[in-house]
C-alpha positions as CSV (number, residue, x, y, z in Angstrom):
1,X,135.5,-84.9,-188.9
2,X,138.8,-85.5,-187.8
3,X,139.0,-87.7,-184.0
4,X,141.8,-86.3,-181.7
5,X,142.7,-88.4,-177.5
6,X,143.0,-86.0,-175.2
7,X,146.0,-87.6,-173.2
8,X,144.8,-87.2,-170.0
9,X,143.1,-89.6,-167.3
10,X,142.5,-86.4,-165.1
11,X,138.6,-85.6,-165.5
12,X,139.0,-81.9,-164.4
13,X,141.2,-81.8,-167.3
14,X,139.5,-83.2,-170.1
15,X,136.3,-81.0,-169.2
16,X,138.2,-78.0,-169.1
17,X,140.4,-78.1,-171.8
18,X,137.3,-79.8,-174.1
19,X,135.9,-77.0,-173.3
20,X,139.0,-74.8,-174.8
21,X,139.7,-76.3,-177.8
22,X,136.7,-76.0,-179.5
23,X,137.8,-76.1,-183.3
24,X,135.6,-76.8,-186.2
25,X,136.0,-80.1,-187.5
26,X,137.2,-81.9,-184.5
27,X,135.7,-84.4,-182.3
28,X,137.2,-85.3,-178.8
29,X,138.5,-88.6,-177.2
30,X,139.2,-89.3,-173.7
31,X,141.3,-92.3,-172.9
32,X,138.6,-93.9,-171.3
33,X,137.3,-94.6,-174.6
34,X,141.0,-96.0,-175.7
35,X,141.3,-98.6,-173.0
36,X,143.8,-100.7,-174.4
37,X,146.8,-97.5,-174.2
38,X,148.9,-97.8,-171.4
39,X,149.9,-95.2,-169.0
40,X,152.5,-93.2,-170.1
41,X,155.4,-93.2,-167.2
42,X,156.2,-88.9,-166.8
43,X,160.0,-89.2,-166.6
44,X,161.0,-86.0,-168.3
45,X,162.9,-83.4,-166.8
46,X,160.6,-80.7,-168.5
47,X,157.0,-80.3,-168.7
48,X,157.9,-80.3,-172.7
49,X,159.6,-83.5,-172.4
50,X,156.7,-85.1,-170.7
51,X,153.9,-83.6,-172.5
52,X,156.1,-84.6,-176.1
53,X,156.2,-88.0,-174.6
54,X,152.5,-88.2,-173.8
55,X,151.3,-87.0,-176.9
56,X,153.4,-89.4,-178.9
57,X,152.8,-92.5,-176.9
58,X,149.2,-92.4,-177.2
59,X,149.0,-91.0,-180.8
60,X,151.2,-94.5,-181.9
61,X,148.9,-96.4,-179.8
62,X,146.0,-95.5,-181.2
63,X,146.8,-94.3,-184.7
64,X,145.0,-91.1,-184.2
65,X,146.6,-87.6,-183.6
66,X,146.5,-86.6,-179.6
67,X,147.1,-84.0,-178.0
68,X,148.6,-84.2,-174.2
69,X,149.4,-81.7,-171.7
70,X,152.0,-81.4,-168.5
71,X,151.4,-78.7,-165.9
72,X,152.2,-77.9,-162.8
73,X,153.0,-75.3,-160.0
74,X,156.8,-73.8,-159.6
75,X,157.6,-71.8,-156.1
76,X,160.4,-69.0,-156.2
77,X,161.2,-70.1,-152.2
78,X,161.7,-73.3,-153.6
79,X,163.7,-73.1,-156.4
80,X,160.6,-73.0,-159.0
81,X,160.1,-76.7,-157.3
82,X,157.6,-78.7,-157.8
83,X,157.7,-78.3,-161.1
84,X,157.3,-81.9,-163.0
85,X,156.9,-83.4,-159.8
86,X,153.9,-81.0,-159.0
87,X,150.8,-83.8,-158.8
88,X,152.9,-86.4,-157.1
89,X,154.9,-84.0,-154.5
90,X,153.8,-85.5,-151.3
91,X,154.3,-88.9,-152.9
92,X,151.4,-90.5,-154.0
93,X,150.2,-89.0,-157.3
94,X,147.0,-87.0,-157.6
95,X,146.3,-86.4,-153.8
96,X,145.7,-82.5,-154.0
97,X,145.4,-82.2,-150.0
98,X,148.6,-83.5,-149.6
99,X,150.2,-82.0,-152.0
100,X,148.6,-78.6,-150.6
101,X,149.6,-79.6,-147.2
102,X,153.2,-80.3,-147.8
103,X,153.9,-76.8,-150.1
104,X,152.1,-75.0,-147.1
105,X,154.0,-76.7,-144.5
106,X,157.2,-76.4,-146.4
107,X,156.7,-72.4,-146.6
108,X,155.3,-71.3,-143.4
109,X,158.1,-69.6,-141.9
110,X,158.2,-67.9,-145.9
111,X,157.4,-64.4,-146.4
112,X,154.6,-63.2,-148.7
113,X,157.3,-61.9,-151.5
114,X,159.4,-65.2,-151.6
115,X,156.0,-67.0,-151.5
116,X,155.4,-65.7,-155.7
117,X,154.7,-69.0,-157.9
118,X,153.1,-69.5,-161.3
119,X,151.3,-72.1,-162.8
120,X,152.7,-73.8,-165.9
121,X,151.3,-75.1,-169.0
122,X,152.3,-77.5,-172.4
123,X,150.2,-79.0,-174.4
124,X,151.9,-80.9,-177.5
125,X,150.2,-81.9,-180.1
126,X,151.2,-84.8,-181.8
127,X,150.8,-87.3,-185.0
128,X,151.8,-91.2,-185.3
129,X,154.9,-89.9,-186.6
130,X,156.0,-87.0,-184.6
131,X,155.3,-84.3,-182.4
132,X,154.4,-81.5,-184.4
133,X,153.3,-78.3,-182.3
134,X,153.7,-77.2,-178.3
135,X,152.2,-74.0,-177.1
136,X,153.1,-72.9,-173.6
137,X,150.7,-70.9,-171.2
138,X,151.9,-69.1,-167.7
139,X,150.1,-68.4,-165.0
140,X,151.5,-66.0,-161.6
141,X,150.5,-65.5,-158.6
142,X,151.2,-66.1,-154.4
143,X,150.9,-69.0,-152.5
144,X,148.4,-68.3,-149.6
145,X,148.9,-69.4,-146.1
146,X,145.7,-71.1,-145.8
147,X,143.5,-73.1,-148.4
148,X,140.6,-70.9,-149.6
149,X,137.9,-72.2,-151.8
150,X,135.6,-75.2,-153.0
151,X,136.1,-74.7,-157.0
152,X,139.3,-76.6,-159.4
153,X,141.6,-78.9,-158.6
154,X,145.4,-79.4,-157.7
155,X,146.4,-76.6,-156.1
156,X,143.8,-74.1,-156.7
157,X,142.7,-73.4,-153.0
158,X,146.2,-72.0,-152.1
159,X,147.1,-70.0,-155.2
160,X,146.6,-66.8,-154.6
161,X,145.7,-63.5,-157.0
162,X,146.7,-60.5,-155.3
163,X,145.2,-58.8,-157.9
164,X,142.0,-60.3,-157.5
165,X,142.5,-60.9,-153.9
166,X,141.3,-64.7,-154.2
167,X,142.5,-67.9,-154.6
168,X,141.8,-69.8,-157.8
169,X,139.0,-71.9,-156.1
170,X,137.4,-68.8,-155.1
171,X,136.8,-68.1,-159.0
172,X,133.9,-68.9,-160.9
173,X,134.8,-71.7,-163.6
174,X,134.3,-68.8,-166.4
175,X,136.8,-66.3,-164.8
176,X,139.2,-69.2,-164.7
177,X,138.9,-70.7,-168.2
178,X,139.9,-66.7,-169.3
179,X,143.0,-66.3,-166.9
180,X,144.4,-69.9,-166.5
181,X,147.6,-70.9,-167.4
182,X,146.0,-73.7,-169.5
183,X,143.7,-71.4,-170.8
184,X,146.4,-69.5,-172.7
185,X,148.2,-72.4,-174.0
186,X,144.3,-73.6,-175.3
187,X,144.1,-70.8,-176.7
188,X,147.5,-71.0,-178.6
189,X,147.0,-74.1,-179.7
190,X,143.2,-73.8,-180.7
191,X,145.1,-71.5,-183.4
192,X,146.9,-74.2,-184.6
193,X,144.3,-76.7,-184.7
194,X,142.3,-74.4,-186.7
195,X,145.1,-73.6,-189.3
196,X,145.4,-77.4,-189.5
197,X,142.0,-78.2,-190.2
198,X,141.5,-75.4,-192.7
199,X,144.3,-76.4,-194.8
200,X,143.5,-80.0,-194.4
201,X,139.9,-79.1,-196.1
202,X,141.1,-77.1,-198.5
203,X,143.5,-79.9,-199.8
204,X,140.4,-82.4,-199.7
205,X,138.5,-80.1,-201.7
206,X,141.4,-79.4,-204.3
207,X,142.6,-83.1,-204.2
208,X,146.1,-82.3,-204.5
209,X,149.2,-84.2,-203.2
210,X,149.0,-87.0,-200.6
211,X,147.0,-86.7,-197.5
212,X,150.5,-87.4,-195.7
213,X,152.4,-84.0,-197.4
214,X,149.2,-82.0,-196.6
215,X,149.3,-82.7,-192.5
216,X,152.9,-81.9,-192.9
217,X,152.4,-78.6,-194.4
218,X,149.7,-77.9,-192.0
219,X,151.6,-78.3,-189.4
């Protein structure tokens, strides 16, 4: 069984994309159970750059492949901002109320069409050696005027559906883990998990060519 990190200190996270990537042959690892990696500083101007970054740092640090993800919220009245800067926006990182409370205060004289945003998604998935896949996910919808909602995390109580005419923490977790931006980058890179570890038990059944030339081929 092959042991991929999950590059993410975010609980929500982990659970829900654990919960995504289920692939035959893999077993999971938080970085709670890798203590002695370091935080990994998110200076990248992208949410490929960072998640590259992630995914590399922790796969060096622990000699194990990792997979790491960047996502965030872009506003169209803002110039797609957030962005990168999504989960530290009102200036301390991770505080979702304040984050939710600056975007809403920032847009209340917006109207409802300039008030469109999506929800972004990379995850790349990386070796010691390199990064070898990303798979993107995208996610639209409105910003609401007032949080709505007790289920998910960041900014789920204020993105709004239209066509479902709820908020994202209005959704039940199941609903979510179909429609979600991260859902649909899981989903692409579940494909390319499972095309690695296919090809990476054929070639230990066969026993041909190094171990090394095999991942590379797989991925």
């Amino acid at each position: 069984m092959r042991e991929i990190v999950l590059a993410t200190g975010n609980p929500h996270k982990f659970r829900e994309l654990t919960g995504l990537l289920r692939v035959r042959g893999v077993r999971w690892r938080s970085l709670a159970e890798c203590p002695t990696v370091r935080p990994v500083r998110e200076t990248g101007r992208t949410f490929e750059a960072n998640a590259e970054k992630k995914a590399l740092a922790v796969a060096r640090a622990t000699g194990l492949w990792a997979i790491a993800d960047d996502s965030g919220i872009e506003v169209k009245a803002l110039d797609w901002a957030p962005g990168v800067r999504s989960a530290r926006f009102a200036g301390r990182h991770g505080s979702d109320a304040a984050n939710n409370r600056k975007l809403l205060r920032l847009l209340r004289d917006v109207s409802a069409p300039r008030r469109m945003a999506r929800y972004r998604c990379v995850l790349a998935l990386a070796s010691p050696t390199r990064v070898h896949a990303l798979t993107r996910g995208v996610w639209w919808g409105r910003i609401a005027t007032t949080p709505a909602g007790q289920g998910g995390f960041g900014y789920d109580p204020i993105f709004w559906l239209p066509a479902r005419g709820k908020t994202v923490a209005q959704l039940p977790a199941s609903l979510k883990q179909r429609l979600s931006h991260r859902a649909l980058a899981a989903r692409r890179m579940q494909r390319v998990l499972s095309s690695l570890t296919r090809r990476l038990r054929a070639a230990g059944r066969s026993g041909r060519g190094s171990r090394r030339a095999t991942i590379a081929r797989a991925a």
